[in-house]
C-alpha positions, 0 to 999 in steps of 0.5 A: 500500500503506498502513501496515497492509499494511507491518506484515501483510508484515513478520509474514507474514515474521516468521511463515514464520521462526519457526514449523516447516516442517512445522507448517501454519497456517490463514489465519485464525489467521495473521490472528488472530495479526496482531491478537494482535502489532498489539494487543501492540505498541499496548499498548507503545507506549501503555505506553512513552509514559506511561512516558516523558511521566512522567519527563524522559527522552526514550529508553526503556531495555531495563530500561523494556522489561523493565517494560512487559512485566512489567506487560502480564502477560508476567513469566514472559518475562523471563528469556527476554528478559534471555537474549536480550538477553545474547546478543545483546550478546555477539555485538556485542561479538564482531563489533566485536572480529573488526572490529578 
């Protein structure tokens, strides 16, 4: 199995997760949306590379996140991403908490 057929297993996962069971999708607009993730990811990664090889830090930050997706176009997610990510801190904080 090469690298591709990992990335089309894990969004055939991802895929059955996220959209409703009673929703039907064809196979061809699955693999469209396959091309549509392969295609968004390669534009971050491009993104987060010149972003990175421009300054003299080595890590990408959820702030350099939230730029590159706001430049690619995707501005009116950022509230939603900003949301997200609360959320997800909180729950962090309270797994560490109830680990204590």
């Amino acid at each position: 199995m090469g690298e591709t057929d990992g990335i089309s297993i894990n969004l055939d996962k991802i895929l059955k997760e996220i959209i409703p069971k009673e929703i039907k999708i064809t196979d061809e607009t699955i693999d469209l949306l396959k091309i549509l993730f392969k295609k968004l990811i390669q534009k971050f990664s491009s993104d987060s590379t010149l972003l990175i090889s421009s300054s003299s830090r080595h890590s990408l930050s959820q702030e350099d996140a939230i730029k590159i997706v706001a430049k690619s176009g995707f501005g009116r997610y950022i509230m939603e991403l900003e949301e997200e990510l609360k959320r997800l801190k909180k729950e962090e904080t309270e797994l560490t908490n109830l680990a204590k």
